[in-house]
Residue frames relative to the residue before (quaternion, step in Angstrom):
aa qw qx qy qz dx dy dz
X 1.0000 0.0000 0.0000 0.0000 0.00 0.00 0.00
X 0.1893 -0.8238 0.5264 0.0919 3.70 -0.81 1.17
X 0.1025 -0.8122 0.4871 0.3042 3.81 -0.09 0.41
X 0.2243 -0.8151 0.5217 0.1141 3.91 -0.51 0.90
X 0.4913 -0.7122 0.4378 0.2442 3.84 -0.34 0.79
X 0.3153 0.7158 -0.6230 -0.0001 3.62 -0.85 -0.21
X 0.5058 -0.6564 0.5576 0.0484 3.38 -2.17 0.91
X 0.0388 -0.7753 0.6205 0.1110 3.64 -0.41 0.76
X 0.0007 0.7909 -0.6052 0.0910 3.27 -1.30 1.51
X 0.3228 -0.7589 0.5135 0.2372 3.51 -0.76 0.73
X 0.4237 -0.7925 0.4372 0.0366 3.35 -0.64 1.16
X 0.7051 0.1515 -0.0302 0.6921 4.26 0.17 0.25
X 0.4501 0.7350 -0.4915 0.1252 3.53 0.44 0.17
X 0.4347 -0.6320 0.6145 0.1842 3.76 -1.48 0.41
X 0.7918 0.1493 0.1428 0.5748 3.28 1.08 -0.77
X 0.5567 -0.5056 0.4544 0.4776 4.15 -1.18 0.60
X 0.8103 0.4645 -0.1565 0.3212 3.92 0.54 -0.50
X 0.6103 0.3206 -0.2902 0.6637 3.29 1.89 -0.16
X 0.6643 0.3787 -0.5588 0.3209 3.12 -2.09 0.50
X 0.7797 -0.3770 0.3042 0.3968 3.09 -1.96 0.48
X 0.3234 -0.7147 0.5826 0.2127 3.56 -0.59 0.68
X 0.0710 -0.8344 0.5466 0.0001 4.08 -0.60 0.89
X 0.3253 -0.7299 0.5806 0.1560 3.33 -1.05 0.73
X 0.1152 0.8615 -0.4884 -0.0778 3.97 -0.51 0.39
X 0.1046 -0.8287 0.5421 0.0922 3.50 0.05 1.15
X 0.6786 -0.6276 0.2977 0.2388 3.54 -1.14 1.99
X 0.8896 0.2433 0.1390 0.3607 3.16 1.46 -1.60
X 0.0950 0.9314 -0.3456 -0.0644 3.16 0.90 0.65
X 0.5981 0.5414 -0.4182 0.4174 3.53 1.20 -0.45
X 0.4615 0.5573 -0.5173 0.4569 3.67 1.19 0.26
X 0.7819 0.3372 -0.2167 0.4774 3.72 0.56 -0.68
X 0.7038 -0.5717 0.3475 0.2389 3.08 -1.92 0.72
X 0.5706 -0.2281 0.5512 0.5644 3.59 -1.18 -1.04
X 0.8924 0.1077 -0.1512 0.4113 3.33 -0.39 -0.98
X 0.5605 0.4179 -0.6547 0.2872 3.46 0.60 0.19
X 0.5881 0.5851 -0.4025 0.3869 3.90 0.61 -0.80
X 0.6081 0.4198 -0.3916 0.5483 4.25 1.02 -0.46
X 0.6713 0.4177 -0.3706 0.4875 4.08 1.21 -0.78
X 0.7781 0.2294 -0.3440 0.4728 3.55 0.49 -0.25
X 0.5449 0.4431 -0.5508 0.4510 3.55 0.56 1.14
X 0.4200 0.6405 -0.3306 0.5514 3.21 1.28 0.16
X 0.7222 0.5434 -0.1439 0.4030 3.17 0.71 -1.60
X 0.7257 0.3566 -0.1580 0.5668 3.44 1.00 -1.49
X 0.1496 -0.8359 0.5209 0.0869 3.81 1.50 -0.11
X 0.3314 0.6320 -0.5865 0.3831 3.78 0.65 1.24
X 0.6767 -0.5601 0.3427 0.3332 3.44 -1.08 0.36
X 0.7620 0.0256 0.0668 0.6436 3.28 1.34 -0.34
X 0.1284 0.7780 -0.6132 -0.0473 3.37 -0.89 1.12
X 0.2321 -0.8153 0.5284 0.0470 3.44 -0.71 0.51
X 0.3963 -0.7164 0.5741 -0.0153 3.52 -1.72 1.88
X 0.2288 -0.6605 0.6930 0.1765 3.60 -0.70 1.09
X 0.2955 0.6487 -0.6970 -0.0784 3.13 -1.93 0.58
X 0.7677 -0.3331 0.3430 0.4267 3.32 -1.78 0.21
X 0.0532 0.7644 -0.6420 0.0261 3.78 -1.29 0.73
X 0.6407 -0.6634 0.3803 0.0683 3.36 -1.08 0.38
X 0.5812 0.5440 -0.0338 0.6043 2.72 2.19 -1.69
X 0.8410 -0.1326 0.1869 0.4900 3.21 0.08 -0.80
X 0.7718 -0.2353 0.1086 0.5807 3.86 -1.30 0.15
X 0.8270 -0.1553 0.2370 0.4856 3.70 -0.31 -1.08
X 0.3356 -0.6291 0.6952 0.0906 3.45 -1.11 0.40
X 0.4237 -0.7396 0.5118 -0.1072 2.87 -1.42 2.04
X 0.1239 0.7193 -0.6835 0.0107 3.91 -0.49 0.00
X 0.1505 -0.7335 0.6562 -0.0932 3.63 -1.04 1.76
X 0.1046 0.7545 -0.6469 0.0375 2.81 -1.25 1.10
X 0.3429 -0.6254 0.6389 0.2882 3.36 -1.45 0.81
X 0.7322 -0.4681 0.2612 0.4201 3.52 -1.44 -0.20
X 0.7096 0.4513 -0.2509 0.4794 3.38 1.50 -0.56
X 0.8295 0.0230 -0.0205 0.5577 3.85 1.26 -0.72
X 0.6103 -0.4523 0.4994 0.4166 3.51 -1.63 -0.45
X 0.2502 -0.7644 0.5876 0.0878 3.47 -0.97 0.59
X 0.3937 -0.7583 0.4571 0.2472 3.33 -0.06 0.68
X 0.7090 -0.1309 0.0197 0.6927 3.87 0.98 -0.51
X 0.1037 -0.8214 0.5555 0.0778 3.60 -1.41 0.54
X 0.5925 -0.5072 0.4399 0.4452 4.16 -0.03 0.31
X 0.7915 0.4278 -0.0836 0.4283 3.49 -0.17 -2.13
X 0.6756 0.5227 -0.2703 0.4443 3.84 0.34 -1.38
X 0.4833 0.7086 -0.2094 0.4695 3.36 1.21 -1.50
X 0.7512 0.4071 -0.1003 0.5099 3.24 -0.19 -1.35
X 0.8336 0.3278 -0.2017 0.3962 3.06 -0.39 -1.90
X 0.5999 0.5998 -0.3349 0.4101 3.56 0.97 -0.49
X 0.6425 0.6138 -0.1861 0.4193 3.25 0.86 -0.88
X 0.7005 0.4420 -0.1499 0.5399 3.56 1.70 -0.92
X 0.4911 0.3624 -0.5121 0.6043 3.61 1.60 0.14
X 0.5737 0.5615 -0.5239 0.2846 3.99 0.22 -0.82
X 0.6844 0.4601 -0.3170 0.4685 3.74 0.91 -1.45
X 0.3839 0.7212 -0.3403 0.4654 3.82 1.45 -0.46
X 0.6945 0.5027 -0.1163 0.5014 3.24 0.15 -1.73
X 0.9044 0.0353 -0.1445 0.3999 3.33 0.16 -0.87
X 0.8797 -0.1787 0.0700 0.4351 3.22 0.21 1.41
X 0.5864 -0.4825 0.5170 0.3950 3.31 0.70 -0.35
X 0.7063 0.5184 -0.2262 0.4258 3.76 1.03 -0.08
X 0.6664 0.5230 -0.3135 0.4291 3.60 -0.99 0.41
X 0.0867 0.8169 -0.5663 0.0662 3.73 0.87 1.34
X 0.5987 0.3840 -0.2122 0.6702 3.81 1.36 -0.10
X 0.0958 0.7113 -0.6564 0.2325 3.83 -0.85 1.79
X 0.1513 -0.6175 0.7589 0.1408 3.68 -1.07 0.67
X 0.0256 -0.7013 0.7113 -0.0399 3.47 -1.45 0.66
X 0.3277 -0.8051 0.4923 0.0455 2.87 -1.41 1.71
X 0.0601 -0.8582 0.5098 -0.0001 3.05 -0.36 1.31
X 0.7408 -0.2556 0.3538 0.5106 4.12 -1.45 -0.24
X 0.8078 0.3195 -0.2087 0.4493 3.46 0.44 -2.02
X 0.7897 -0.2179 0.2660 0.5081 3.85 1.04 0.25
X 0.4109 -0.5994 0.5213 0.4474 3.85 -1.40 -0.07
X 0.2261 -0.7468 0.6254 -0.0107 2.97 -1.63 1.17
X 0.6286 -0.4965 0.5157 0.3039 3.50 -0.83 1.72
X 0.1654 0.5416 -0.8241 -0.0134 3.55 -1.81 -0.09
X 0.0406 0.5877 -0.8079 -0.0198 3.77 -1.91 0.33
X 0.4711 -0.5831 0.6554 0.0918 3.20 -2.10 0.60
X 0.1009 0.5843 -0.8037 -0.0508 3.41 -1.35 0.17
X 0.8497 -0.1376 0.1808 0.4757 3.54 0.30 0.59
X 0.5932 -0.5502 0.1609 0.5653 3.65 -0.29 -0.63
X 0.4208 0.6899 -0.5334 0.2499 3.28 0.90 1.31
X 0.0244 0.8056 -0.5779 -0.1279 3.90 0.11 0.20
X 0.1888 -0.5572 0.8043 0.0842 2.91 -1.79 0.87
X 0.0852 -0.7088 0.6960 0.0771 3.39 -1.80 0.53
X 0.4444 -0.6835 0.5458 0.1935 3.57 -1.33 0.57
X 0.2416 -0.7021 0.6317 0.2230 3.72 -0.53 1.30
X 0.6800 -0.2003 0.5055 0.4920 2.85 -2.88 0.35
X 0.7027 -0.2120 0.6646 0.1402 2.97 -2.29 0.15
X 0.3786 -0.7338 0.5415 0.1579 3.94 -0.59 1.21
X 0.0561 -0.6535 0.7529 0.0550 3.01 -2.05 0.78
X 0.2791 -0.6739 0.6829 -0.0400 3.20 -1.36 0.51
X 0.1270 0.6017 -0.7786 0.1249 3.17 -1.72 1.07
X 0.6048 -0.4888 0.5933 0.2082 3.38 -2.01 0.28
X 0.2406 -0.7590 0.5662 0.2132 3.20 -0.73 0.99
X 0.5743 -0.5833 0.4937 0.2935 3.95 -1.27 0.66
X 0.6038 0.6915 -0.2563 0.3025 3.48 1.23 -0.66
X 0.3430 -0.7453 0.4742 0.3194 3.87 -0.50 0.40
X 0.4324 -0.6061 0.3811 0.5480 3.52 -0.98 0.26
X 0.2819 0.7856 -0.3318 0.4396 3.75 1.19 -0.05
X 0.8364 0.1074 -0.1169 0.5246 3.52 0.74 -1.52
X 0.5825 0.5062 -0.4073 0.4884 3.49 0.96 0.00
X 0.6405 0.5143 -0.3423 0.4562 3.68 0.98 0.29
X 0.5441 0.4921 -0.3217 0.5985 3.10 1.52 -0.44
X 0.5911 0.6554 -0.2655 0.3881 3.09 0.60 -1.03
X 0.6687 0.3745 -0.1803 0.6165 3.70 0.67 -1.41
X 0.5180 -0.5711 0.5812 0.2601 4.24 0.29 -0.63
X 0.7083 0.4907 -0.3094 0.4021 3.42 1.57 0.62
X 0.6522 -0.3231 0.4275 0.5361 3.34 -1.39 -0.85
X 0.5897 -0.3773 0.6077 0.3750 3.22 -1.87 0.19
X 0.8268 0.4343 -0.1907 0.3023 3.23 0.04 -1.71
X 0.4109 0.5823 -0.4225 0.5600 3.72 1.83 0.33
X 0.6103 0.5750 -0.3443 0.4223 3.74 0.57 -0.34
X 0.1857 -0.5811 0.7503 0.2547 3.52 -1.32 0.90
X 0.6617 -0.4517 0.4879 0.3464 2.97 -2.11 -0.22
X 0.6700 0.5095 -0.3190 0.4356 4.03 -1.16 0.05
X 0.3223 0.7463 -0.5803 0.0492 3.69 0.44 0.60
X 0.0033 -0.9233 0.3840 -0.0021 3.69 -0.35 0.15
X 0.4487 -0.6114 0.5251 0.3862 3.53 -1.14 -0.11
X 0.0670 -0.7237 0.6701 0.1507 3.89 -0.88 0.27
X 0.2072 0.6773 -0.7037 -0.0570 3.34 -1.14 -0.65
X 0.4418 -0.7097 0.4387 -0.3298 2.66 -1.26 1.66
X 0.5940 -0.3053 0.3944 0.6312 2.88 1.42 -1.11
X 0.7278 0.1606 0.0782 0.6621 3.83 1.40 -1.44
X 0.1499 -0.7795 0.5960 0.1215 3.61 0.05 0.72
X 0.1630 -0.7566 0.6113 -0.1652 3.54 -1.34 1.73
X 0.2508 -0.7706 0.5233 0.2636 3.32 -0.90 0.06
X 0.2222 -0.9078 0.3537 0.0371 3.24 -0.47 1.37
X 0.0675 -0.8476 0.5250 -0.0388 3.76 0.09 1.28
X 0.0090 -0.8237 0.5578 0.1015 3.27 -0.64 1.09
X 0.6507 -0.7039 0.2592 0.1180 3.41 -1.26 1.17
X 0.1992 -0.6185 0.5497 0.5250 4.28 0.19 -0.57
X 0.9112 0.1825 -0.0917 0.3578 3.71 -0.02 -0.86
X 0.5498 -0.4743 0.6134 0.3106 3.85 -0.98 0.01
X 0.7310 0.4358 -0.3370 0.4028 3.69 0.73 -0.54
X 0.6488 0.5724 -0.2786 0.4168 3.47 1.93 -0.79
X 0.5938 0.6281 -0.2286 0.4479 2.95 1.79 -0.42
X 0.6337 0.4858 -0.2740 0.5361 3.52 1.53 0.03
X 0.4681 0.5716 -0.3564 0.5719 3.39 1.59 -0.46
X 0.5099 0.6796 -0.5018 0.1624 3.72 0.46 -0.97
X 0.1928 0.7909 -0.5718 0.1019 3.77 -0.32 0.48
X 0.3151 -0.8262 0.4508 0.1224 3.69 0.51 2.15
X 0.3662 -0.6137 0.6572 0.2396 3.90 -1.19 0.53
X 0.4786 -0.7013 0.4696 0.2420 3.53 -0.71 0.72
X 0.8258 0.2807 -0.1336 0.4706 3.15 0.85 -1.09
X 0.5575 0.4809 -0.4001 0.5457 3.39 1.20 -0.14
X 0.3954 0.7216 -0.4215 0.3811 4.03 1.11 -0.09
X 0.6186 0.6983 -0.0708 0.3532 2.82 1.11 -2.06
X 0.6686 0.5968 0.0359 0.4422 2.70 0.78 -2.18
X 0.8768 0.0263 -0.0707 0.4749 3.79 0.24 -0.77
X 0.7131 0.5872 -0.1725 0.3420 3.46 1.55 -0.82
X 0.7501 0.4502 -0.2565 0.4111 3.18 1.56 -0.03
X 0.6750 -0.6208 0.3120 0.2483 3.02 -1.36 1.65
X 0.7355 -0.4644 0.2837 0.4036 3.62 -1.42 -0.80
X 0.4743 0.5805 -0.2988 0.5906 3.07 1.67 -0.51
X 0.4652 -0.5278 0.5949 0.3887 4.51 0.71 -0.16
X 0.6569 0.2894 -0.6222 0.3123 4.34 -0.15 -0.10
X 0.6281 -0.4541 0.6244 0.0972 2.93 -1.81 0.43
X 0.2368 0.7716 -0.5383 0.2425 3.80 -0.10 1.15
X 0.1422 -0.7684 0.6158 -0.1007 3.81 -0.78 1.00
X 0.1872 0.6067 -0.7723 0.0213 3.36 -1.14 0.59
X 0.1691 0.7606 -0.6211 -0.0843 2.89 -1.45 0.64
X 0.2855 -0.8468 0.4236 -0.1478 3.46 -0.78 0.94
X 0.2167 -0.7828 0.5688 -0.1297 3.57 -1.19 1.02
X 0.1826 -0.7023 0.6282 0.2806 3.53 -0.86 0.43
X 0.3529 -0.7430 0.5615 0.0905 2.91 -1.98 0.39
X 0.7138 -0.4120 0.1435 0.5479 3.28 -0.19 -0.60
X 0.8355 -0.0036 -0.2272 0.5002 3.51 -0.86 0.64
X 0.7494 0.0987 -0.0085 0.6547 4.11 -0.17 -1.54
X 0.7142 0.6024 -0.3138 0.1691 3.59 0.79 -0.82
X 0.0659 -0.7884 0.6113 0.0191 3.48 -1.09 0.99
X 0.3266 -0.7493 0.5757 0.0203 3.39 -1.55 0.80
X 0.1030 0.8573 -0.4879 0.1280 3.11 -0.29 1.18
X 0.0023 0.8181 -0.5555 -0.1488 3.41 -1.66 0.22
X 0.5223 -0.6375 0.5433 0.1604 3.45 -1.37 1.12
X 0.2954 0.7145 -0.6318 -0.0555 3.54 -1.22 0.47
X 0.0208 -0.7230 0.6822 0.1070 3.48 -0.74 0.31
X 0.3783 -0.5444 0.6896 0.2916 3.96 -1.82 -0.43
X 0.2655 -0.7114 0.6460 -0.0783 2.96 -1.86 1.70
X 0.8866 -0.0525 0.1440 0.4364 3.54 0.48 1.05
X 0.5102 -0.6964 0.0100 0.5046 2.79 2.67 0.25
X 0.3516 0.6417 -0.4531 0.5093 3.19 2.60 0.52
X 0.3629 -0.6861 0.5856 0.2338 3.17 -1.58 0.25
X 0.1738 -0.7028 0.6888 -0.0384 3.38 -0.93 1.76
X 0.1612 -0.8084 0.5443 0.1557 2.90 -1.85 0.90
X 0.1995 -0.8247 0.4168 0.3262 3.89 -0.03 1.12
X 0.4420 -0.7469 0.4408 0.2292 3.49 -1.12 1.07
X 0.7918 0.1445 -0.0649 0.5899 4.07 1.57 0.15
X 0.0838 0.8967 -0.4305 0.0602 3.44 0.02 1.49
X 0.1736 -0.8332 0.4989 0.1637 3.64 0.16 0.61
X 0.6157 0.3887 -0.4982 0.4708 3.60 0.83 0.03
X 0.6860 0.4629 -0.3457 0.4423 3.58 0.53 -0.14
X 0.6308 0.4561 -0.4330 0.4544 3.27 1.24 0.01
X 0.6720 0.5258 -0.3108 0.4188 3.21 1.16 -0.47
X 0.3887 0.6906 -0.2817 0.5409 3.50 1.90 -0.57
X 0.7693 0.2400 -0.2920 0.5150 3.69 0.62 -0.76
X 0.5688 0.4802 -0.4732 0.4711 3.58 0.64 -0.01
X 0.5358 0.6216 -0.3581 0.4453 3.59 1.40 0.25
X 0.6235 0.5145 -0.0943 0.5811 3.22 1.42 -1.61
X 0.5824 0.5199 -0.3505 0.5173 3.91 1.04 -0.05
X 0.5909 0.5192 -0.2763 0.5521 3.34 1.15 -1.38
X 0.7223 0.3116 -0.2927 0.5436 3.61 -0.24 -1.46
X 0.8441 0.1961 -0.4089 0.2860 3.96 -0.74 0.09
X 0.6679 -0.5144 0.3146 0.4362 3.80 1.02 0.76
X 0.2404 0.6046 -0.7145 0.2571 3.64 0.73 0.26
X 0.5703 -0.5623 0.5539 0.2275 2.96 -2.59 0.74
X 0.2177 -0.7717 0.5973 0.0141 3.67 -0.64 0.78
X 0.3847 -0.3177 -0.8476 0.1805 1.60 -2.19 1.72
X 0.2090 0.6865 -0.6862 -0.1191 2.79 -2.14 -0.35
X 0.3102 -0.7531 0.5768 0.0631 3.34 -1.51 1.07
X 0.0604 -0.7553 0.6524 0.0131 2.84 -1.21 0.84
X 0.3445 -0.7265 0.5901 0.0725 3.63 -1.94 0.76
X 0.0084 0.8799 -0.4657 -0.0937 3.34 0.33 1.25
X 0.1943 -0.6698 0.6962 0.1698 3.84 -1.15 0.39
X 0.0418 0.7128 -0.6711 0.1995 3.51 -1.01 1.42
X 0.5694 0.5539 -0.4378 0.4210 3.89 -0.66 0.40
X 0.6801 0.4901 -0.4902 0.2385 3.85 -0.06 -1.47
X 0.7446 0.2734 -0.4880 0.3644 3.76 -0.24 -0.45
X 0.4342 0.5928 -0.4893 0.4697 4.20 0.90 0.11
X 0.2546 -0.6364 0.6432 0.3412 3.51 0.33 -1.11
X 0.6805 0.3177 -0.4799 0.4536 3.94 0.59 1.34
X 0.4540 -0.5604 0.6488 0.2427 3.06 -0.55 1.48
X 0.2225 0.6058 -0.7637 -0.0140 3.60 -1.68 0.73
X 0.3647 -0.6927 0.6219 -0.0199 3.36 -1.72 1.03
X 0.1390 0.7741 -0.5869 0.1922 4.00 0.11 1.31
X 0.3512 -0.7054 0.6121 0.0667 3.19 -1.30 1.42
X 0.0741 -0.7235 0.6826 0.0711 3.56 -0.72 0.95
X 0.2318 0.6656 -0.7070 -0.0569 3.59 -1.01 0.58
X 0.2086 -0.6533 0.7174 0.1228 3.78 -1.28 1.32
X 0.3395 -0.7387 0.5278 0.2459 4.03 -0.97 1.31
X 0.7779 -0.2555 0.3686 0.4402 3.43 -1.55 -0.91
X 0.7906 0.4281 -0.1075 0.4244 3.14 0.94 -0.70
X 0.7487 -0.4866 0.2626 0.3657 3.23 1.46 -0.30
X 0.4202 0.7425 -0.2959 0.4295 2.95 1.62 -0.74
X 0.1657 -0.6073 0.7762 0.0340 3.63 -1.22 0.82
X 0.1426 0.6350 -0.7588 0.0256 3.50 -1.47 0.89
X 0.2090 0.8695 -0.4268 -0.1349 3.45 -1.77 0.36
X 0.5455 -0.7377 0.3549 0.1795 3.13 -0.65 1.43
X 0.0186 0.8440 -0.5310 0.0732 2.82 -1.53 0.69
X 0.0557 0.9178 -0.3328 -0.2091 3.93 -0.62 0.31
X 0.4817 -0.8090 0.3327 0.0533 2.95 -1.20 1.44
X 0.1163 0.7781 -0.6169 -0.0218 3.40 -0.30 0.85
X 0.5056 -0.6650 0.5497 0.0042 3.06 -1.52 1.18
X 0.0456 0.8820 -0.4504 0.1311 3.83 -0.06 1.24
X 0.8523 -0.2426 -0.0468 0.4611 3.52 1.33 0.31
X 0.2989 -0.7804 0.5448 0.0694 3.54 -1.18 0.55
X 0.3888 0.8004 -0.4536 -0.0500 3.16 -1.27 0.17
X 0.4013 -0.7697 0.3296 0.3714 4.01 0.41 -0.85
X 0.2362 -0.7040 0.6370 0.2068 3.69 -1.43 -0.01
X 0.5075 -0.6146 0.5763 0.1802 3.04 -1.21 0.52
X 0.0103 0.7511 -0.6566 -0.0682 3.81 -0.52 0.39
C-alpha cells in the first residue's frame, strides 16, 4: 500500500469557500492511467489534476475530469501551478507547465495567477441558430450572432447571449448537448455568455458526465476561449474583461480575461488553498 499526497485549492475564488474546487495530487508518476481517471472519479470534482517531472518546463500537469483526460484546463492550470510554488518552498512567482495542449506560461502577483493561452483557433459550427437554441432551452431571438468553436488549448463551443436574463433561463437539453455541443475529440463543452455592465460579463459552463448534465461553476479555458471569440470576430484590442460564472452552482467564481494588442489571451485568477492530505491505494 502506497500513501500519495494531494492539495485541495479553490480556484477563481471571492472567498475560502467559493470557486472551482481542485484536487492536486503531489505525485503523479507514482500513479497509473487509470488510477488518476479512478481517483478523479473518486474526488468527483470537475477537474482533478497530477503533478509530474518534465523536461520542458517546471512540471508537467495531467487533468482529469471524472469521465476523461483533458488535454488543457483554465482552473487545474492555475490552481496547479500554486501547489508547484507550494512544493517548492514557497518560491517561483513565474512557472511554465507542461501540458497535452503544449507548455503554458503561469506568473504570481501573490495568490493571484494569470496564465497565457495557446494562440486561438476557430471553426464554424454545423448547428443552426434554431438548434443551438433548442439546445440551450431557449429562444432563437435570445441568441447573438457568431456562435463558434474556439480552442485554446480545449476546444468549446462558444454561444454568445443578447441579455444576462437569457442567460439565467439557460436550461441545457442533455441529449441535444450531445448532439450539437461536442467537439472532435466527442466531450461535450458549452460556454455561453452575455455582457454586463461596463468590463463585466456573465457566463455559464456546461459539459456531460457519463451523459448527466454537470454544471462547472469557474472555467478558465472558456475564459480564455472567449478571448478567442473576441479575436476571431474583429473586436478592438487590448481589452479586459470581468467574468462572473458560479451563481446557479452556489460558487461565486471571479476570472479576469485580458486579450492584448497582439493577440495574446491571458487569465487571471485567485487561489486560495484550504487543505491537504492523502490516500492510500
Amino acid at each position: 500500500m502506497a500513501r500519495h499526497a494531494f492539495h485541495l485549492v479553490n480556484v477563481f475564488a471571492t472567498s475560502p469557500l467559493s470557486g472551482n474546487a481542485l484536487c492536486v495530487f503531489e505525485d503523479g508518476a507514482a500513479l497509473t492511467d487509470e488510477q488518476m481517471q479512478a481517483l478523479a472519479r473518486q474526488f468527483n470534482l470537475s477537474e482533478t489534476s497530477f503533478l509530474l517531472p518534465s523536461t520542458v518546463a517546471t512540471a508537467r500537469v495531467r487533468i482529469f475530469t471524472p469521465g476523461f483526460e483533458m488535454p488543457f484546463a483554465g482552473h487545474p492550470t492555475l490552481g496547479s501551478a500554486h501547489v508547484v510554488r507550494l512544493l517548492r518552498g514557497g518560491t517561483g512567482d513565474a512557472l511554465t507547465l507542461e501540458t497535452k495542449a503544449g507548455v503554458i506560461p503561469v506568473e504570481a502577483s501573490g495568490d493571484v495567477w494569470t496564465l497565457q493561452a495557446k494562440a486561438p483557433r476557430v471553426r464554424a459550427t454545423e448547428a443552426t441558430p434554431a438548434e443551438i437554441a433548442a439546445m440551450l432551452g431557449l429562444r432563437e431571438a435570445d441568441l447573438d450572432s457568431s456562435a463558434m468553436w474556439v480552442d485554446t488549448g480545449s476546444e468549446q463551443l462558444v454561444v454568445p447571449l443578447l441579455s444576462t436574463e437569457a442567460i439565467d433561463r439557460c436550461h441545457p437539453d442533455p441529449v441535444l448537448l450531445a448532439k450539437h455541443g461536442s467537439n472532435a475529440r466527442r466531450d461535450t463543452l458549452v460556454l455561453v455568455w452575455a455582457p454586463g455592465a461596463g468590463d463585466a460579463v456573465v457566463s455559464r459552463f456546461f459539459f456531460l458526465n457519463h451523459d448527466a448534465l454537470v454544471e462547472d461553476p469557474g472555467t478558465g479555458s472558456a475564459c480564455a476561449n472567449l478571448g478567442g471569440w473576441f479575436v476571431a470576430t474583429g473586436a478592438a484590442l487590448p481589452l479586459t474583461r470581468t467574468i462572473a460564472q458560479g451563481a446557479h452552482t452556489g460558487r461565486s467564481c471571479r476570472l479576469g480575461l485580458r486579450v492584448d494588442a497582439e493577440k495574446r489571451v491571458y487569465v487571471t485568477g485567485a487561489v486560495m488553498a484550504i487543505g491537504s492530505g492523502h490516500v492510500t491505494l
